[in-house]
C-alpha positions as a Python dict, from the first residue, in 0.01 Angstrom:
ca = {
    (1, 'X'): (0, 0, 0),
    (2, 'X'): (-84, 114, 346),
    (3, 'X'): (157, 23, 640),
    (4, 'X'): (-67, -173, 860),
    (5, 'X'): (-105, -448, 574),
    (6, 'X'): (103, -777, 551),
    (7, 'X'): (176, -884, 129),
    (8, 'X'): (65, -1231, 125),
    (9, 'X'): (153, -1438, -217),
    (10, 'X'): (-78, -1677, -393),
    (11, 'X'): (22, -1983, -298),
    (12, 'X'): (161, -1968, 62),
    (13, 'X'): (-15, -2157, 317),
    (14, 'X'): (-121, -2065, 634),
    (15, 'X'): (-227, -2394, 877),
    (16, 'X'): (-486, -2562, 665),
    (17, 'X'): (-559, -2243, 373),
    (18, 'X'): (-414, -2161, 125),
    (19, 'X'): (-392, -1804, -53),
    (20, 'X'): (-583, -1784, -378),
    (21, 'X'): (-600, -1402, -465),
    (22, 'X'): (-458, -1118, -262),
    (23, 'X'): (-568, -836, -208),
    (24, 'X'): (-942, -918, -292),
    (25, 'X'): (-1066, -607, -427),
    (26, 'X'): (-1320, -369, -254),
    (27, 'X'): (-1311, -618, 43),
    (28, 'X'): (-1207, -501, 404),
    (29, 'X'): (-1229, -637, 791),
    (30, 'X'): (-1225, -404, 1042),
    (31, 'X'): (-952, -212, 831),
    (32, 'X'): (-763, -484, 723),
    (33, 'X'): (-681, -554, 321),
    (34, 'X'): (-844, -965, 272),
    (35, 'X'): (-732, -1221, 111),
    (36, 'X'): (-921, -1528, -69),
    (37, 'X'): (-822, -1867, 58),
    (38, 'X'): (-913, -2236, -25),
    (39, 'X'): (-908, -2453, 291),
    (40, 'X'): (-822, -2825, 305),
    (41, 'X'): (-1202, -2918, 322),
    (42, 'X'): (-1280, -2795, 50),
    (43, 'X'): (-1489, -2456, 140),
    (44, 'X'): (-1317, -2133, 19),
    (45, 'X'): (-1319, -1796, 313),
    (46, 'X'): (-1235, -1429, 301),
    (47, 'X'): (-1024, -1352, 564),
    (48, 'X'): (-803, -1041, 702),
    (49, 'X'): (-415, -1104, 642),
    (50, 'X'): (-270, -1021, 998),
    (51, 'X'): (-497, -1302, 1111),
    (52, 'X'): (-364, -1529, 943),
    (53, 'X'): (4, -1376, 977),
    (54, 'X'): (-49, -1405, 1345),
    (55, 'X'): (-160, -1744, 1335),
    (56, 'X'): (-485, -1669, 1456),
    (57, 'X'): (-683, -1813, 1185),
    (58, 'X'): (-581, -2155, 1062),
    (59, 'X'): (-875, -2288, 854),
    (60, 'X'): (-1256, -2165, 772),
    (61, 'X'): (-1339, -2355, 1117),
    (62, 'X'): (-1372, -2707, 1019),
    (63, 'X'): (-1097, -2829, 1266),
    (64, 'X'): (-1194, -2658, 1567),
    (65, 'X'): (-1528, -2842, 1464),
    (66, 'X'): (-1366, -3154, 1411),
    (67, 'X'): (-1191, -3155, 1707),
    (68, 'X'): (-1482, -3104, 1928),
    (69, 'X'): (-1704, -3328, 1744),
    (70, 'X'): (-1525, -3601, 1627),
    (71, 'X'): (-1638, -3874, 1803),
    (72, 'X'): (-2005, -3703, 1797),
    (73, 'X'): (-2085, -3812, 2239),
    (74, 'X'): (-1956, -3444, 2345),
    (75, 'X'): (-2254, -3365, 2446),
    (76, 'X'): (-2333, -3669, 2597),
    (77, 'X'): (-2346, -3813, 2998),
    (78, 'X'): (-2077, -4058, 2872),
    (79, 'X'): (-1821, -3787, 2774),
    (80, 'X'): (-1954, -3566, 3065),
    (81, 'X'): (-1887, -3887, 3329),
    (82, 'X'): (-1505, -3907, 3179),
    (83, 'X'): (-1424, -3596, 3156),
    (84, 'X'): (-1533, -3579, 3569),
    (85, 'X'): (-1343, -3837, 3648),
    (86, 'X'): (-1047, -3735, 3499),
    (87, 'X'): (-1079, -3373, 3687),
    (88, 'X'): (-1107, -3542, 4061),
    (89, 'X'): (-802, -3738, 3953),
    (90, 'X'): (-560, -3481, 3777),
    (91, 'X'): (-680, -3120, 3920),
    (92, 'X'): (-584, -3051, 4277),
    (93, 'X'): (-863, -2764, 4276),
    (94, 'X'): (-1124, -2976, 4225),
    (95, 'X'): (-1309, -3038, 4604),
    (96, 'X'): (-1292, -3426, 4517),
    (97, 'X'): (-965, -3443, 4464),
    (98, 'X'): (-806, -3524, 4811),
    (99, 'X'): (-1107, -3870, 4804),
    (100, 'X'): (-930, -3931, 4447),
    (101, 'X'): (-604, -3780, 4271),
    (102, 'X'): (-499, -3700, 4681),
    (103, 'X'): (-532, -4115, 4781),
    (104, 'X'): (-357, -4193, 4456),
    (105, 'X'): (-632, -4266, 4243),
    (106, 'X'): (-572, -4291, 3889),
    (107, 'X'): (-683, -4320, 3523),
    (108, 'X'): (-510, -4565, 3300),
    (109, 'X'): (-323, -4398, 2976),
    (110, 'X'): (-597, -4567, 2753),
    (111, 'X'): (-858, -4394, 2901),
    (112, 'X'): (-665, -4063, 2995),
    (113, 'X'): (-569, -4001, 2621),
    (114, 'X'): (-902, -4107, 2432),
    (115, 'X'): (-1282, -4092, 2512),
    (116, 'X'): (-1376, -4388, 2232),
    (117, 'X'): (-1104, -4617, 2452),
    (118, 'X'): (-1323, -4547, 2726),
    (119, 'X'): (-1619, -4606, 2527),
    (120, 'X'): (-1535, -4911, 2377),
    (121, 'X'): (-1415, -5084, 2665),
    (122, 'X'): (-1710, -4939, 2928),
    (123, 'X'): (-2032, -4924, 2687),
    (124, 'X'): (-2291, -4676, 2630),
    (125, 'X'): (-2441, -4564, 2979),
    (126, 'X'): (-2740, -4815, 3041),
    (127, 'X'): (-2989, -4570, 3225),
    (128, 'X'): (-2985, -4235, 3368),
    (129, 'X'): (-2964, -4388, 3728),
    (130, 'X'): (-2655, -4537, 3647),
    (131, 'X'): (-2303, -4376, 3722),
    (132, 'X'): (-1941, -4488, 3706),
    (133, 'X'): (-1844, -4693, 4018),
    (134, 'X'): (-1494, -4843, 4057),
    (135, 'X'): (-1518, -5211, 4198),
    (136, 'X'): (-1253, -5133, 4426),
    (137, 'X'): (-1246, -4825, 4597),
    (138, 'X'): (-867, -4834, 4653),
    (139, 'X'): (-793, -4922, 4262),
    (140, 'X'): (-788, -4684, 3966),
    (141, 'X'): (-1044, -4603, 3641),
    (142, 'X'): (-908, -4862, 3433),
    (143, 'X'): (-1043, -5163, 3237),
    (144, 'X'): (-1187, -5454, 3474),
    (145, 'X'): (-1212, -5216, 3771),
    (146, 'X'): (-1523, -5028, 3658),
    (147, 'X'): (-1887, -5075, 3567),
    (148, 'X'): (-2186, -4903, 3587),
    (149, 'X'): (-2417, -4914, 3855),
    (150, 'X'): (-2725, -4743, 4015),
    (151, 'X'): (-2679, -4522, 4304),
    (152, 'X'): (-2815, -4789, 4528),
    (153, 'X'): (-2598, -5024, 4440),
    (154, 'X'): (-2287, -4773, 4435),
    (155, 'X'): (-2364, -4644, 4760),
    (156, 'X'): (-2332, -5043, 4890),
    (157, 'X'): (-1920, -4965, 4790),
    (158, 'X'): (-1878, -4683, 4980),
    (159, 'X'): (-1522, -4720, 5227),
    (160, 'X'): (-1768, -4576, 5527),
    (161, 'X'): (-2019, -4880, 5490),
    (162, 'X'): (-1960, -5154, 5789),
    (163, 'X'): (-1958, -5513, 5724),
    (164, 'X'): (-2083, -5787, 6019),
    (165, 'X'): (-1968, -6118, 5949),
    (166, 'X'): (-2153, -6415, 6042),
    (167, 'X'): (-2193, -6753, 5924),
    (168, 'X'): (-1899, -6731, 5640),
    (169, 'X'): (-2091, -6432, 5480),
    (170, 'X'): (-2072, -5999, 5527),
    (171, 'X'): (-2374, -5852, 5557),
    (172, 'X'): (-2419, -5470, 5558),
    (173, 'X'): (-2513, -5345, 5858),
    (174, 'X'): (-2782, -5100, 5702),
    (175, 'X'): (-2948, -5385, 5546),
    (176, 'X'): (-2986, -5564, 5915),
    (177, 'X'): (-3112, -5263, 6038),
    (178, 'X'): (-3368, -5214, 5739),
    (179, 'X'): (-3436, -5567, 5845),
    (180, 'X'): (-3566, -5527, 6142),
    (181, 'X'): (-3739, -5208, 6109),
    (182, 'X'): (-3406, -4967, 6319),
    (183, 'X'): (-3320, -4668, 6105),
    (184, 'X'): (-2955, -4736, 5959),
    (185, 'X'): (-2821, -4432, 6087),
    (186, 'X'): (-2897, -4523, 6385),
    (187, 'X'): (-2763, -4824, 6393),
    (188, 'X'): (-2405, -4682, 6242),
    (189, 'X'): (-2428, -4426, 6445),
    (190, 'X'): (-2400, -4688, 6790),
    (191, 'X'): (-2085, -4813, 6651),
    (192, 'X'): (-1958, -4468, 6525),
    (193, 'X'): (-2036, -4234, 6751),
    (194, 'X'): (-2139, -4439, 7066),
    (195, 'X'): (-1886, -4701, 7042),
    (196, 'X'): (-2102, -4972, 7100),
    (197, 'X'): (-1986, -5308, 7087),
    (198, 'X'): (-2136, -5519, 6810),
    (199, 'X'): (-2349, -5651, 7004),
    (200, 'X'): (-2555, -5389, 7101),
    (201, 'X'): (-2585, -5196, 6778),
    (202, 'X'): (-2898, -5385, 6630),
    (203, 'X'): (-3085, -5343, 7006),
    (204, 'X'): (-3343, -5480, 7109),
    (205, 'X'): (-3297, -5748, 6836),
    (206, 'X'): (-2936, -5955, 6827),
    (207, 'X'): (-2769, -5966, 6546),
    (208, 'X'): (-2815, -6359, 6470),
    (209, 'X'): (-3185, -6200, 6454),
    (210, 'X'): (-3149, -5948, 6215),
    (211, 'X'): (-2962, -6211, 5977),
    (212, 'X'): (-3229, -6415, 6006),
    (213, 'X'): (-3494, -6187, 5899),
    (214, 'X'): (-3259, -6040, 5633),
    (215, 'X'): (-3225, -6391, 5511),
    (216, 'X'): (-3614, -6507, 5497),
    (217, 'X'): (-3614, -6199, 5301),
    (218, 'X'): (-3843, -6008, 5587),
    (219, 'X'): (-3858, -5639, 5522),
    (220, 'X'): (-3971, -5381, 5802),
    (221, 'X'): (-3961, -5598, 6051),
    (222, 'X'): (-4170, -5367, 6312),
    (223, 'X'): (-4067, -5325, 6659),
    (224, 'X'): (-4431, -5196, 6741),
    (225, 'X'): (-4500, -5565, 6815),
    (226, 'X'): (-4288, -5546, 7116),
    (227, 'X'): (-4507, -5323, 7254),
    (228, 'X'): (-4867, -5405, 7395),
    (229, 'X'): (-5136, -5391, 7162),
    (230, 'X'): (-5372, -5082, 7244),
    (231, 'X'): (-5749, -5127, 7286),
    (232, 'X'): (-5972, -5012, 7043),
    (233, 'X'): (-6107, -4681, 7238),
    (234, 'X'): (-6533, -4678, 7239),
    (235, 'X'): (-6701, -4420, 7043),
    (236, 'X'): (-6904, -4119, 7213),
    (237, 'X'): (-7208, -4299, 7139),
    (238, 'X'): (-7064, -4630, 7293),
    (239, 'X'): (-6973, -4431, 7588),
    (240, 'X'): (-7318, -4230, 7643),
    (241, 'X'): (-7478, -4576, 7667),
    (242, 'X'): (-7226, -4678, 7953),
    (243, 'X'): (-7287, -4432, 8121),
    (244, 'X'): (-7695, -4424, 8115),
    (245, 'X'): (-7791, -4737, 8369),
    (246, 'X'): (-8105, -4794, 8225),
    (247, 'X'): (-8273, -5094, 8303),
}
């Protein structure tokens, strides 16, 4: 028997096969004497014998398939939107991580450990506009702190949105604006960049104005009516006739 083989005896197993003739005759890999093997499943495989010496081959590939597939949403946005957010909170290479893992963000054991916990207790993703959102920016992926929710409404719970109080109720300060017809950077930008007091970041409107309007549900509210309404100008023909006195 050459030197480069390994005897293998009917019988033995190796990870989920099991030896069923060796050597099969006339049969070579890549040099290598075979042997005939009967995995768990159920298929039978030819198979070189320092593979499975080594370790190397453990079954006729049903387990590395079962382990990918066994919950059949691998391929999914679900599994693709958990497997994210457990990056930006484990991996300190990912660029997210110092907004997540770095402010001690966290994914509960349930949900680290299994994708159908996850599943189960979060639901099937309603739309493609929806995305994971965590009700509390400052708590972790865990049961009861996260839904899904449209960019829109996600971007409403970022920590850089600003809140003005009035009457026992927040309002966003980008809604005001939208209000009243002021961009909402610019408005953010009076109180960020300027320094504004709050009084001045909604100008020329106050803010018990802008509440107002957000509250009758007024959208747009133009500030071209502050300025003086243009006449119509005449058309060449109107102004050739001006122009001839005739009596």
């Amino acid at each position: 028997m050459p030197r480069h083989t390994v005897p293998l005896t009917p019988g033995e197993r190796y990870g989920r096969l099991t030896v069923l003739e060796y050597p099969v005759p006339g049969v070579r890999k890549q040099g290598s004497i075979c042997a005939r093997l009967l995995c768990d499943c159920g298929n039978t495989l030819v198979a070189r014998a320092p593979a499975l010496k080594s370790g190397n081959t453990t079954s006729c590939g049903c387990y590395q398939r079962g382990r990918r597939f066994r919950h059949g949403w691998s391929r999914t946005s679900e599994y693709k939107t958990w497997t994210a957010a457990k990056v930006r909170c484990t991996n300190p290479k990912d660029p997210r991580y110092p907004h997540y893992g770095g402010r001690g963000i966290k994914m509960c054991g349930r949900w680290m450990e299994s994708f159908p916990a996850f599943l189960e207790d979060m639901g099937p993703r309603p739309s493609r506009l929806h995305t994971l959102e965590r009700v509390d920016v400052n708590g972790n992926y865990e049961p009861g702190n996260c839904t899904w929710a449209t960019y829109s409404e996600q971007n409403r719970n970022l920590r850089r949105n600003v809140l003005v109080r009035r009457n026992g109720r927040n309002y966003f300060l980008a809604d005001l604006a939208k209000a009243i017809g002021i961009r909402p950077a610019t408005a953010l930008n009076r109180r960020r960049q300027y320094g504004w007091p709050e009084a001045r970041w909604l100008e020329p409107f106050t803010i018990e104005e802008a509440v107002a309007a957000f509250e009758s549900g007024a959208t747009d509210v133009s500030r071209r009516r502050l300025r003086p309404e243009r006449k119509p100008r005449p058309s060449p023909r109107d102004r050739s006739f001006a122009a001839d006195p005739t009596p």
